[in-house]
One Martini backbone bead per residue (centre of mass of N, CA, C, O) as a GRO file, in nm:
protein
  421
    1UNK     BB    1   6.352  10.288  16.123
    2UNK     BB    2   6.231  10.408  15.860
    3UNK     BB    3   6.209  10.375  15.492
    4UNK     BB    4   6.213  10.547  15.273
    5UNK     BB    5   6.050  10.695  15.041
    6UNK     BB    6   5.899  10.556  14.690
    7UNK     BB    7   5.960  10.664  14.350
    8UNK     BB    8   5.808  10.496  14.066
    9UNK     BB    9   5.819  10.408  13.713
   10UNK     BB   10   5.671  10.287  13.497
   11UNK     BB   11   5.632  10.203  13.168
   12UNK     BB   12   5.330  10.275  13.135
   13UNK     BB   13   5.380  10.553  13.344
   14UNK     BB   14   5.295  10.492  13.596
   15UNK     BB   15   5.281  10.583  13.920
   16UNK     BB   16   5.489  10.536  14.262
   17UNK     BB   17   5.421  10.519  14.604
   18UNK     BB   18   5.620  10.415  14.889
   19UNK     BB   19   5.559  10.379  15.231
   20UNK     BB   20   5.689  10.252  15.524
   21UNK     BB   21   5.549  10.106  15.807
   22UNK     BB   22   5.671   9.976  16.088
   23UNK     BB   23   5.447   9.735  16.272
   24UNK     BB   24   5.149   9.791  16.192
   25UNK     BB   25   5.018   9.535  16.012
   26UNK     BB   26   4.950   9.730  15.778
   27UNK     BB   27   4.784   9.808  15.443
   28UNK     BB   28   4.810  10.106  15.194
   29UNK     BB   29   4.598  10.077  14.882
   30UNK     BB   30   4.607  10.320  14.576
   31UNK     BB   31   4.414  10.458  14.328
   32UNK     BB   32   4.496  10.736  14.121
   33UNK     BB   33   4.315  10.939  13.900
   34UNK     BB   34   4.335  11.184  13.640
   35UNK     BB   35   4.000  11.230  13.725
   36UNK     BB   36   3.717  11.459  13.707
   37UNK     BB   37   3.510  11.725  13.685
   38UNK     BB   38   3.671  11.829  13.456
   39UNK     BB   39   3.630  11.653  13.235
   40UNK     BB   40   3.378  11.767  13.184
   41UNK     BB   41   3.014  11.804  13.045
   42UNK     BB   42   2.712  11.889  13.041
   43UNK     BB   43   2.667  11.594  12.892
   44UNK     BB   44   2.873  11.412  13.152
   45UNK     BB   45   2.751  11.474  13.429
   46UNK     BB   46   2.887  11.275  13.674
   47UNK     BB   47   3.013  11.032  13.519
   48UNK     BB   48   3.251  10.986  13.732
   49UNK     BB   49   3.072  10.951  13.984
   50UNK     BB   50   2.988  10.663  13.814
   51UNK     BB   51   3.268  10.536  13.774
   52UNK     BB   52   3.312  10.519  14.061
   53UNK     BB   53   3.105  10.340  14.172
   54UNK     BB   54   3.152  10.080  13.947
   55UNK     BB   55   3.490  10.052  14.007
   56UNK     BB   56   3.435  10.016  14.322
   57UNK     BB   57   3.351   9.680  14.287
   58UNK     BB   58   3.585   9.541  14.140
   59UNK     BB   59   3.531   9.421  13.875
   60UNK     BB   60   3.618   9.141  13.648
   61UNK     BB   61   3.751   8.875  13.486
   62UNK     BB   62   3.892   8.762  13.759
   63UNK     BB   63   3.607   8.918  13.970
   64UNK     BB   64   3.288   8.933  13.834
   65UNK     BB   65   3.158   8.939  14.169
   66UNK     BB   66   3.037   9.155  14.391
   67UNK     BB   67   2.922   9.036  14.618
   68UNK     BB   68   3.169   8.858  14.681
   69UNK     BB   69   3.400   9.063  14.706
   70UNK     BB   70   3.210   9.158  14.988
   71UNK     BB   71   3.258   8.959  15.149
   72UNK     BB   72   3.540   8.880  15.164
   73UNK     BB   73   3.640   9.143  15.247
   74UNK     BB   74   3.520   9.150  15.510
   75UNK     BB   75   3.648   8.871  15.627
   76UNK     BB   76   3.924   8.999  15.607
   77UNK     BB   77   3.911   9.313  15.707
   78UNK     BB   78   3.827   9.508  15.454
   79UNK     BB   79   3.888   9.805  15.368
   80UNK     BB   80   3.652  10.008  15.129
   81UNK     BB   81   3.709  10.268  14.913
   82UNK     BB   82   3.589  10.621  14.722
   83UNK     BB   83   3.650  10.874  14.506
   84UNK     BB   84   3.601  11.221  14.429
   85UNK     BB   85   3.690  11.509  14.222
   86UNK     BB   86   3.783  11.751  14.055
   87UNK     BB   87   4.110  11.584  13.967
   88UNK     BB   88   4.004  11.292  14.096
   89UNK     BB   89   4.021  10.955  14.147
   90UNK     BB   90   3.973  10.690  14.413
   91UNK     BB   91   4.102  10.389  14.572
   92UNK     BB   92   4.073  10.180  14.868
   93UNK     BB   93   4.274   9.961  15.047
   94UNK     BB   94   4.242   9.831  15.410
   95UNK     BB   95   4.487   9.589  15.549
   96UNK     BB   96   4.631   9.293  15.641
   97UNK     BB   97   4.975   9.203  15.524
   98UNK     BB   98   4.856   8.923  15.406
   99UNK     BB   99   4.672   9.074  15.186
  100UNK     BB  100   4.809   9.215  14.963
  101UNK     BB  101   4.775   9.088  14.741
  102UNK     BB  102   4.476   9.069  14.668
  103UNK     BB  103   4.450   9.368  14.630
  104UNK     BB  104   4.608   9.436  14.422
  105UNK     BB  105   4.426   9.245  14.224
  106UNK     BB  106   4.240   9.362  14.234
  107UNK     BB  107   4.299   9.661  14.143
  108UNK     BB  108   4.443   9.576  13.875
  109UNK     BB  109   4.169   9.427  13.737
  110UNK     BB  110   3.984   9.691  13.751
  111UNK     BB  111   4.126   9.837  13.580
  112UNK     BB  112   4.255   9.670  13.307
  113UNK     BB  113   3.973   9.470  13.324
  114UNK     BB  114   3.698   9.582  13.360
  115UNK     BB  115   3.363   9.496  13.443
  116UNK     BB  116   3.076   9.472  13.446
  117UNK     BB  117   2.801   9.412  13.727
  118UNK     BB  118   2.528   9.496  13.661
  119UNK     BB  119   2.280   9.700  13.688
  120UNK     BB  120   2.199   9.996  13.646
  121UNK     BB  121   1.948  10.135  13.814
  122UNK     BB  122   2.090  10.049  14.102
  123UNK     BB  123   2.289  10.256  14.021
  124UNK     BB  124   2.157  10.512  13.971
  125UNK     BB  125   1.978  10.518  14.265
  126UNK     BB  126   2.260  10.556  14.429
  127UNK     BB  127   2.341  10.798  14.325
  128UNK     BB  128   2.067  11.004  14.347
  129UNK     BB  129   2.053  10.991  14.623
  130UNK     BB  130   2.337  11.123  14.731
  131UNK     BB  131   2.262  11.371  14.572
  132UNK     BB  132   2.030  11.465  14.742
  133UNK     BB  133   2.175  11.524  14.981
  134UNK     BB  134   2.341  11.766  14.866
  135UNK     BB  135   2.125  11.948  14.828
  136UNK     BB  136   2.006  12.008  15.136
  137UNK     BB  137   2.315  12.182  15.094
  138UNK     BB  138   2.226  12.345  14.882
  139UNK     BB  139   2.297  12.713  14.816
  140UNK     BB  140   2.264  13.091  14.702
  141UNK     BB  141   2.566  13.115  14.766
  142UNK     BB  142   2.735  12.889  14.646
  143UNK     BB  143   2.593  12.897  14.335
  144UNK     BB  144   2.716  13.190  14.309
  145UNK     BB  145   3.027  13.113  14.321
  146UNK     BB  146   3.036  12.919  14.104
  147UNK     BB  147   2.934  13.114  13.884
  148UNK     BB  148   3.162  13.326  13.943
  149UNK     BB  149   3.405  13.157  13.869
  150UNK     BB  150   3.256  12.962  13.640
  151UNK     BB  151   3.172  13.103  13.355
  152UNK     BB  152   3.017  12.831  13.146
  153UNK     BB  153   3.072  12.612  13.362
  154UNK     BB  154   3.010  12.322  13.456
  155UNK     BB  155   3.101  12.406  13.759
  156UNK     BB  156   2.829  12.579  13.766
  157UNK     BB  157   2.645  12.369  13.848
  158UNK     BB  158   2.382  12.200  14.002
  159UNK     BB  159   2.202  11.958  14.115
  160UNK     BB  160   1.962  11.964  13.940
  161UNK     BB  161   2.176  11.944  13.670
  162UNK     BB  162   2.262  11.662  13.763
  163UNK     BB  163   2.027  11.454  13.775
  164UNK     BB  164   1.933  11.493  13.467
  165UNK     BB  165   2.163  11.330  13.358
  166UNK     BB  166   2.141  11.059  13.561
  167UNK     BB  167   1.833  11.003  13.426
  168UNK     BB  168   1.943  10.977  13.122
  169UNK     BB  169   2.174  10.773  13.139
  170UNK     BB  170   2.372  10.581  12.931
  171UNK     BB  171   2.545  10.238  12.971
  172UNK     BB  172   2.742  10.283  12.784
  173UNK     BB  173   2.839  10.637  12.793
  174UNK     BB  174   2.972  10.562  13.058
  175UNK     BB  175   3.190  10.341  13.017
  176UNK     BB  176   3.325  10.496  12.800
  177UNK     BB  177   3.400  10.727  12.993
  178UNK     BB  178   3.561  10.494  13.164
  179UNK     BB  179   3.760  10.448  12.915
  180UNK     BB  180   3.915  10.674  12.867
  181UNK     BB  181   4.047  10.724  13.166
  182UNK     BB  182   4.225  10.466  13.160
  183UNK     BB  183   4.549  10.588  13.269
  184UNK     BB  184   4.893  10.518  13.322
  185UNK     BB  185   4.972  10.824  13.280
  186UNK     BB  186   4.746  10.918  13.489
  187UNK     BB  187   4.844  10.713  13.732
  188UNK     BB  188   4.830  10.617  14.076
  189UNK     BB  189   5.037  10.439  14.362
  190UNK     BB  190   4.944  10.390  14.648
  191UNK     BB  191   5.124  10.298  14.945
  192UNK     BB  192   5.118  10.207  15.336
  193UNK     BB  193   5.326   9.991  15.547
  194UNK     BB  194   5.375   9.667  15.601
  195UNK     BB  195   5.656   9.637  15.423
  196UNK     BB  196   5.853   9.520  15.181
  197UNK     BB  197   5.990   9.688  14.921
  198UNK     BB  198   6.147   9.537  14.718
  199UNK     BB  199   5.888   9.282  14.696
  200UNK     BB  200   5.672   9.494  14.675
  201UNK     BB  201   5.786   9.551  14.390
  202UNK     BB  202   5.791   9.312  14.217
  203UNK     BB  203   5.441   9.271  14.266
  204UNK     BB  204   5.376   9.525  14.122
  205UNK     BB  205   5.501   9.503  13.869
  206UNK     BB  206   5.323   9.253  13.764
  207UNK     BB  207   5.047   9.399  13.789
  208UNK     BB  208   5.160   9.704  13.616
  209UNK     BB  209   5.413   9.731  13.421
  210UNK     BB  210   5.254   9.535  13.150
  211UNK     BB  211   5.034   9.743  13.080
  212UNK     BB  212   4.857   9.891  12.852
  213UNK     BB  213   4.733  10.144  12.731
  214UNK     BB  214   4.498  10.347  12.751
  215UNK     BB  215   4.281  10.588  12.638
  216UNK     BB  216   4.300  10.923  12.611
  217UNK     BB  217   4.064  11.200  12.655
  218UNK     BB  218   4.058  11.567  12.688
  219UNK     BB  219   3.767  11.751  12.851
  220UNK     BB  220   3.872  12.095  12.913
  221UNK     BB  221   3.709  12.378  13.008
  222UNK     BB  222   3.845  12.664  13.030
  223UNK     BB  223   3.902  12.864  13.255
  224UNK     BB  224   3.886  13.176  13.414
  225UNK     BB  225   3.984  13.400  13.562
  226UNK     BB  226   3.951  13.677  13.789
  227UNK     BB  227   3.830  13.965  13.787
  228UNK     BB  228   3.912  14.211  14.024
  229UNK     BB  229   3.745  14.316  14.253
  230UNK     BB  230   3.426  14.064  14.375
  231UNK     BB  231   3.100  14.102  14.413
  232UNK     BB  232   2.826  13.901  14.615
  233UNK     BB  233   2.514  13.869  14.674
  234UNK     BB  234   2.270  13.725  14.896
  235UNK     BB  235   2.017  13.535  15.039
  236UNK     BB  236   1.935  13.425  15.358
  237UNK     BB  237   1.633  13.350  15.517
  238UNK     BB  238   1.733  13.108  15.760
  239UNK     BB  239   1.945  13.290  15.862
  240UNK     BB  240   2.109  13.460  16.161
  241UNK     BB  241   2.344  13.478  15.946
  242UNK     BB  242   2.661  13.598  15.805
  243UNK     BB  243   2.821  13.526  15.508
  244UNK     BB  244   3.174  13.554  15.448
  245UNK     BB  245   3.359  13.462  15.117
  246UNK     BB  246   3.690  13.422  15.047
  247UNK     BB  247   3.852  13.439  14.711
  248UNK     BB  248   4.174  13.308  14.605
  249UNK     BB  249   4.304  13.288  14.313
  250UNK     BB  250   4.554  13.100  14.186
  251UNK     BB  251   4.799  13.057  13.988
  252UNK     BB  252   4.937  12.889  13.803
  253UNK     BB  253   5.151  12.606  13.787
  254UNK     BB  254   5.452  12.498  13.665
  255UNK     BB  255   5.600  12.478  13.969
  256UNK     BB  256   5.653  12.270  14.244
  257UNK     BB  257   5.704  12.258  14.615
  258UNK     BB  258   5.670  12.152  14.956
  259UNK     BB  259   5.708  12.453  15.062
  260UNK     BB  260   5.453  12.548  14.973
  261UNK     BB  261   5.264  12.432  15.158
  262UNK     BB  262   5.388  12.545  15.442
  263UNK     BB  263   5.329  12.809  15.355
  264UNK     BB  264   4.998  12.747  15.314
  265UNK     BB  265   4.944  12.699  15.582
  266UNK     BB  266   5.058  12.925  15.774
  267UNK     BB  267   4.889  13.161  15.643
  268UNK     BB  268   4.621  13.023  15.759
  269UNK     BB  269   4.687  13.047  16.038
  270UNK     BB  270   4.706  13.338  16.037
  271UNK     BB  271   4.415  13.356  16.060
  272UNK     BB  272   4.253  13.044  16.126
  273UNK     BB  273   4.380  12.932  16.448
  274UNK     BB  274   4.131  13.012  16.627
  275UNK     BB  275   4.232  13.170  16.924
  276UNK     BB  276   4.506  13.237  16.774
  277UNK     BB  277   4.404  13.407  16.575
  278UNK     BB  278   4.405  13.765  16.472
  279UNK     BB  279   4.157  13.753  16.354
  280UNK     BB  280   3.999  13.640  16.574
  281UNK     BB  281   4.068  13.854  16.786
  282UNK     BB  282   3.984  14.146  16.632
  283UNK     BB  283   3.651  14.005  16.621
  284UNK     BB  284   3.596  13.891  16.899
  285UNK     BB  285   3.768  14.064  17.137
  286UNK     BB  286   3.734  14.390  17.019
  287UNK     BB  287   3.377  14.347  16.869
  288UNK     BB  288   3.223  14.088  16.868
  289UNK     BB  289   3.156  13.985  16.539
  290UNK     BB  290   3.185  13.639  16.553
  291UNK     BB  291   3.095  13.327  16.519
  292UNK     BB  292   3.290  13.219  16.276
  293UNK     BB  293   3.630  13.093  16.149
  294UNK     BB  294   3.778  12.980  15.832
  295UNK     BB  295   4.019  12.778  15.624
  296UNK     BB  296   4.151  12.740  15.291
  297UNK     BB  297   4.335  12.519  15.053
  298UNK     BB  298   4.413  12.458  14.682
  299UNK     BB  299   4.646  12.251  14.483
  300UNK     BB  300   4.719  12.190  14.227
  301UNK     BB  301   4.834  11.866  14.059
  302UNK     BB  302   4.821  12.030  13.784
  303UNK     BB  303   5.020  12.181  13.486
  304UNK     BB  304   4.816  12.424  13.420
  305UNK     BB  305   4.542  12.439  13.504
  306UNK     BB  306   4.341  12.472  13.751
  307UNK     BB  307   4.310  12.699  13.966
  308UNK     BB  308   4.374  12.727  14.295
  309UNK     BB  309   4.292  12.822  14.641
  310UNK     BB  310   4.183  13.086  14.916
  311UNK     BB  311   4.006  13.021  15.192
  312UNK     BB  312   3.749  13.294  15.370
  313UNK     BB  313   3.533  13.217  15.664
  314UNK     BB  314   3.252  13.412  15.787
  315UNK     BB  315   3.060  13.450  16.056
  316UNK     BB  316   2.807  13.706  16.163
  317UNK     BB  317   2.634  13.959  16.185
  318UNK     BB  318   2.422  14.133  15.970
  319UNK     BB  319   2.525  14.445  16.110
  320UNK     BB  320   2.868  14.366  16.045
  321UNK     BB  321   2.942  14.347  15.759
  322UNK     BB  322   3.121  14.579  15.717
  323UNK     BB  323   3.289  14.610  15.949
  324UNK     BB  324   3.450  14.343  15.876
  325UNK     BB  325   3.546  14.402  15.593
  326UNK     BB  326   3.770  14.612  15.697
  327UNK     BB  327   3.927  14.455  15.837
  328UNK     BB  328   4.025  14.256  15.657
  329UNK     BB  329   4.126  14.438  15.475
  330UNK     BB  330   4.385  14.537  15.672
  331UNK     BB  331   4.502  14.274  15.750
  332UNK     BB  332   4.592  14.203  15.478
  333UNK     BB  333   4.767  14.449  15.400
  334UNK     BB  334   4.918  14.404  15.649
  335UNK     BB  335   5.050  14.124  15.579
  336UNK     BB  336   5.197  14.269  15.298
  337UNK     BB  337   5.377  14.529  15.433
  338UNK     BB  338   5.451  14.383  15.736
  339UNK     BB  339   5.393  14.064  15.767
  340UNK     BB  340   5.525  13.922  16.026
  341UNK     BB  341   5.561  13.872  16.335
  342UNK     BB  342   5.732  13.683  16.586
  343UNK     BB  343   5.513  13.608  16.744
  344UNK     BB  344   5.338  13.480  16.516
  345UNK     BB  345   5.510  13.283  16.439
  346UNK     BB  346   5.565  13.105  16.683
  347UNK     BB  347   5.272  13.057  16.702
  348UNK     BB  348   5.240  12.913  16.421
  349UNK     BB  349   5.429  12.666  16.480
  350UNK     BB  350   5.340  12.547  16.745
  351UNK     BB  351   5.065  12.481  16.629
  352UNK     BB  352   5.189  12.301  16.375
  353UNK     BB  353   5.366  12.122  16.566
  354UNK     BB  354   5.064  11.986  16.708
  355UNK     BB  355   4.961  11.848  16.476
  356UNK     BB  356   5.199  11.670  16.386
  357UNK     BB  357   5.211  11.528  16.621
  358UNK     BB  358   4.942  11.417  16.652
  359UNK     BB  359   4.901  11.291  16.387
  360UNK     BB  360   5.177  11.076  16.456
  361UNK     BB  361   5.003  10.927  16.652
  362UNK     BB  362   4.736  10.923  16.464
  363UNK     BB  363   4.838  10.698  16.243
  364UNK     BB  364   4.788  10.551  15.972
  365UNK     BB  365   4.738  10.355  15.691
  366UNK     BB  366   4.676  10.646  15.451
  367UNK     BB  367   4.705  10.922  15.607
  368UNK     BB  368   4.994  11.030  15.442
  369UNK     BB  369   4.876  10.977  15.130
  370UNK     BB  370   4.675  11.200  15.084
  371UNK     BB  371   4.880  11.401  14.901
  372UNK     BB  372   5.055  11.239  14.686
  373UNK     BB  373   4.954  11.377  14.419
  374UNK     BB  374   5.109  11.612  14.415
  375UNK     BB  375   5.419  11.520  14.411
  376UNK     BB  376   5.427  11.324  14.206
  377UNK     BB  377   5.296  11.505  13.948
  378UNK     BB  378   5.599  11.689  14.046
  379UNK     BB  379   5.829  11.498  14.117
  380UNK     BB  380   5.808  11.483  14.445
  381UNK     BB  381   5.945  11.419  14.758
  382UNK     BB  382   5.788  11.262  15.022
  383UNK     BB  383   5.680  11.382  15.328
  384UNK     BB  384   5.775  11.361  15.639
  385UNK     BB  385   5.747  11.464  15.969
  386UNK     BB  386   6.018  11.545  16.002
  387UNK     BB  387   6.047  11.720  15.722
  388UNK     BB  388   5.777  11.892  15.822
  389UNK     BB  389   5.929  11.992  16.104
  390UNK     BB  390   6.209  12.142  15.917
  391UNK     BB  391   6.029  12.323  15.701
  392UNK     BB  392   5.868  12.506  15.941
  393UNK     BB  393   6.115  12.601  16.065
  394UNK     BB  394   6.257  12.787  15.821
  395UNK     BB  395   6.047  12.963  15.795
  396UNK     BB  396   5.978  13.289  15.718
  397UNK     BB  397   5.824  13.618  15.748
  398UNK     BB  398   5.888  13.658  15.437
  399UNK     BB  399   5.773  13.437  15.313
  400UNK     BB  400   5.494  13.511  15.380
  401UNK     BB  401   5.471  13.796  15.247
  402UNK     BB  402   5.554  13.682  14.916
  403UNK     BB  403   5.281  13.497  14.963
  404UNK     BB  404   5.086  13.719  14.994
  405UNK     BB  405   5.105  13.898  14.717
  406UNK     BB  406   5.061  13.650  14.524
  407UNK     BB  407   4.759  13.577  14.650
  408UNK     BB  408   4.665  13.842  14.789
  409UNK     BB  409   4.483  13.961  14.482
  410UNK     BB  410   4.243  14.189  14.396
  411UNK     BB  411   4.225  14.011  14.080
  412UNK     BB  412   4.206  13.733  14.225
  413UNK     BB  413   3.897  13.841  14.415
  414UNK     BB  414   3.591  13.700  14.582
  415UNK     BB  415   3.327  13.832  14.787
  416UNK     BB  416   3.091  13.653  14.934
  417UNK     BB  417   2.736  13.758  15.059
  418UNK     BB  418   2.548  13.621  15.272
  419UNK     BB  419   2.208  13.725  15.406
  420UNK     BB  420   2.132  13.747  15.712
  421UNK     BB  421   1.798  13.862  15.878
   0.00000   0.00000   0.00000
């Protein structure tokens, strides 16, 4: 049996969380920055996820040439990427577990000593690509859906309102704003794999215990929730089919507990568990009027910060778009007043412990810490699948009813509907 995982605080404050997992002979190694395009501004956009680009390069003062690097890596088998998102931003690389020094060294070097590694505009080139993929997906509802959430704010701007910054960035202003973000108090390191747990933290702690911070400032403006419940519509001209798009904003929250996951998981399968969801049974047994129905959920890992949501998208015959929505209407109701039924209790832990199960059967080491970052943010204690198939069992019909009533509330509701022809 694998040794419990641990969660460790470095003195610059940095938080540490090891998961062991014997016998895979890999090790995945991540920093995690409480940094995302929430901390833009209108002047700032895409900043970060040009930081991302730069820092992924994994440059420093004791590894200061990209392509040498990527070669390295390359020859050892070491896989590596990076990502950004609204609330943070993250590092990782995947090799076998002879090399994990090496990865920590390039890491804590990247981040504590970071270099440019010149050539700005074939960085700005790299990054402008990226985003023109993005427009060719951006839609006039999604559009309409981030104005409606966030209006005046950042994130309501377009991917051609993001290209006009990137085309303008000048490469002095684009590294300073990734220099005030590297901050060891909002910063984690995740790791997972085939290692000593204890030799490991003596490695990590050398590479990042004793590093100073840097500054960090932060430039959030405040979102409003929506006062709803709020209808928007548009058109979609090229699609022969209806989207209809529940976003219900979370409340704040002040402390979370890994329990909440476990029932906004559970919640979610109650809806859109695919041909075993009740509301998927509704709409396509019953009436007929569904071509896809899907859902999901986003919990802030910041306390107080940009409330997280919780979306229904279903698409429909553009003929039966209101016969939908008052489906959908009822079913809300019928789940906040009556609860969940026993049988669908049933069906939904089977449905959630055979995905748990497969998950653990197909983990590799990254896989388990895709979420880690809830968890530490909020000093909680890292759930393994046997902890998370133990929580789901717990699980009452009365806690998803009450917390059906906390989430589906019609003043935090905005229901966008893209109309095809």
């Amino acid at each position: 049996m694998d040794p419990p995982s641990h969660i460790h605080v470095f003195e610059n404050g940095m938080k540490l969380v090891m998961v062991p997992r014997s016998m895979s002979e890999l090790v995945y190694v991540s920093i995690v920055m409480r940094n995302g395009c929430l901390d833009e501004t209108k002047h700032t956009l895409a900043y970060t996820h040009f930081g991302e680009h730069l820092l992924a390069q994994f440059t420093s003062k004791r590894f200061p040439n990209a392509d040498a690097i990527t070669k390295r890596l390359g020859a050892l088998g070491i896989e590596h990427s990076a990502f950004t998102r609204i609330f943070d931003t993250g590092y990782w690389l995947l090799g076998h577990r002879k090399h994990v020094l090496y990865m920590i060294q390039l890491l804590s070097s990247a981040y504590f000593r970071y270099q440019f590694a010149g050539d700005w505009e074939k960085q700005r080139n790299i990054l402008s690509e990226e985003v023109k993929s993005y427009i060719d997906q951006w839609t006039p509802l999604s559009e309409a859906i981030s104005k409606s959430l966030y209006p005046g704010h950042f994130l309501s701007t377009t991917h051609p309102e993001v290209m006009h910054v990137i085309q303008n960035a000048k490469e002095h202003d684009v590294l300073r704003y990734l220099h005030n973000k590297l901050d060891p108090r909002v910063t984690s390191i995740l790791i997972e794999g085939d290692f000593d747990k204890d030799a490991m933290l003596v490695e990590l702690t050398k590479a990042f215990d004793r590093e100073k911070p840097h500054t960090y400032e932060q430039m959030i403006t405040p979102v409003q929730p929506i006062q709803g419940p709020k209808l928007i519509r548009c058109k979609i001209t090229a699609s022969a089919v209806s989207k209809i798009v529940y976003t219900f904003q979370l409340p704040k929250m002040s402390r979370f507990n890994s329990q909440l996951h476990v029932q906004m998981e559970m919640m979610q399968q109650y809806f859109c568990s695919g041909y075993n969801s009740r509301l998927f049974y509704l709409l396509r047994e019953t009436h007929g009027l569904i071509y896809g129905l899907e859902s999901s959920y986003d919990l802030s890992p910041v306390p107080n910060e940009l409330p997280g949501d919780f979306i229904i998208t279903i698409q429909v015959d553009p003929q039966q778009v209101n016969v939908v929505l008052k489906i959908v209407d009822e079913e809300i109701i019928q789940l906040k007043q009556n609860g969940v039924s026993r049988k669908d209790m049933v069906r939904i832990k089977n449905t959630m412990q055979f995905k748990s199960s497969m998950e653990t059967l197909n983990a590799r080491p990254g896989k388990f810490v895709d979420n880690c970052a809830y968890y530490i943010n909020w000093n909680e204690p890292v759930l393994t699948y046997t902890e998370y198939y133990e929580k789901l069992q717990a699980v009452t019909a009365k806690q998803i009813q009450r917390l059906s009533k906390r989430v589906l509330r019609p003043e935090s509701l905005l229901i966008a509907i893209g109309d095809g022809r």
